[in-house]
N, C-alpha and C positions, 0 to 999 in steps of 0.2 A: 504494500500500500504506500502510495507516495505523500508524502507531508504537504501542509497547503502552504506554500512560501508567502510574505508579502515583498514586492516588490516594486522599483520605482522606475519605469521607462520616460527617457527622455525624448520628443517629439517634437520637432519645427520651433525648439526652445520654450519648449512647455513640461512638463512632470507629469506624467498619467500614473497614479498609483495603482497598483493591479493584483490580485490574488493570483496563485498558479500554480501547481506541481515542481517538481523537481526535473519531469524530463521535458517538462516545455518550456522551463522558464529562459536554456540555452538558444530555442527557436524562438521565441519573443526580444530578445536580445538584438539576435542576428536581425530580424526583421526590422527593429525600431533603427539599427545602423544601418542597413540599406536604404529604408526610407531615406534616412537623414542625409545619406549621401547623397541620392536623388534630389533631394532639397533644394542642396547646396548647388548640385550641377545645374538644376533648373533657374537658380538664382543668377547664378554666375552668364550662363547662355541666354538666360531672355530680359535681366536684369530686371528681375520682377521680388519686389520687397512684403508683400502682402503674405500671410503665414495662408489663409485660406486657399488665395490662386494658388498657391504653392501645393501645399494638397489635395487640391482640387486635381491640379494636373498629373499629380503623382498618384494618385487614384485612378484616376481615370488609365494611365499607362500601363499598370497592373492589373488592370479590369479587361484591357487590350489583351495582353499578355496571357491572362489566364483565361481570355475566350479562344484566344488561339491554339493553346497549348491541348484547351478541352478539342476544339475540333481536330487536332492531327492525332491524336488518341483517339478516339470516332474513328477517322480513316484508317487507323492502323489496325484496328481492332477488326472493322469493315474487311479489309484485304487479307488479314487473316482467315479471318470465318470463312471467305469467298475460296480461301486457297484449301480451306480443309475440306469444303464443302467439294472444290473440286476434285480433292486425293479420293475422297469417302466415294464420289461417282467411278472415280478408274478404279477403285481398289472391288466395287459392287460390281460392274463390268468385266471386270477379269476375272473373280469369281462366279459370275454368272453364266460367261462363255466357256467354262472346265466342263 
């Protein structure tokens, strides 16, 4: 059973205090420093100071990101089925021609 940590993530220079586990609180970590990097590159490239636009956009790129990620996982998934689908027809065919 894992212990319920408290924990304090920093965000576009804000403090989110947050409850969490022990094996998540290494992925909430990583994720609140990726964010922040994002931030910062968004800051830097479109020279935008606003914490909201800021997150707004880095949202929104992740949101990108992970509809993407979901549809090549669909297609790959897809092209598998369609490949086993079509072993299971030669393998029903060559045992149906003995």
């Amino acid at each position: 059973m894992n212990q319920s940590l408290s924990i304090k993530l920093k965000l576009a220079d804000r403090d989110y205090p947050m409850q969490t586990d022990s094996n998540t609180e290494s992925r909430l970590r990583k994720a609140a420093k990726v964010i922040n990097e994002k931030i910062k590159e968004y800051r830097k490239q479109f020279g935008i100071d606003d914490r909201q636009d800021l997150l707004a956009m880095v949202a929104l790129d992740y949101a990108v990101e992970t509809l993407t990620l979901t549809q090549e996982s669909e297609d790959a998934q897809e092209m598998v089925s369609n490949k086993i689908d079509f072993w299971n027809q030669l393998i029903d065919s060559a045992l149906s021609s003995e």
